[in-house]
C-alpha angles and dihedrals in degrees: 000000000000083000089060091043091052087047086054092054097046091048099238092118119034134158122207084249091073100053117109122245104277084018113129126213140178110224114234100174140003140204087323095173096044108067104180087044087052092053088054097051096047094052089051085056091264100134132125113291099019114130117234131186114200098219090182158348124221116241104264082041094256123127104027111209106221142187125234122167092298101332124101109198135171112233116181121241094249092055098044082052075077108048104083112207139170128232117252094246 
């Protein structure tokens, strides 16, 4: 567990759920151990390689209000902990 800490704050390992409000990501994997989940994601745009900007957090930090092409939506803090992205560097 504290590898995996140390991998967050290093930024090797991050979920959607930890971007900051205006930050921008590319998705590299989601949701990989959930299937049906998966499915979900992918048929809302959420699919590896796909660009995202998080526009905002509500203020107790769930729902989060996301970007993706064209298409707002509105993704719960628990589901985007399993959407692994990468910071647009």
């Amino acid at each position: 567990m504290i590898i995996i800490l140390i991998l967050i704050s290093l930024g090797f390992l991050m979920t959607l759920a930890d971007v900051a409000p205006t930050g921008r990501c590319r998705i590299i994997g989601a949701a990989i151990d959930h299937s049906d989940f998966q499915s979900r994601l992918y048929a809302l745009g959420l699919y590896p390689g796909v660009w995202v900007d998080v526009l905002h957090i509500a203020p107790f930090g769930d729902p989060l209000q996301v970007k993706v092409g064209h298409t707002l939506l509105s993704i719960r803090k628990s589901e985007a902990s399993l959407v692994r992205v990468e910071l647009d560097s």
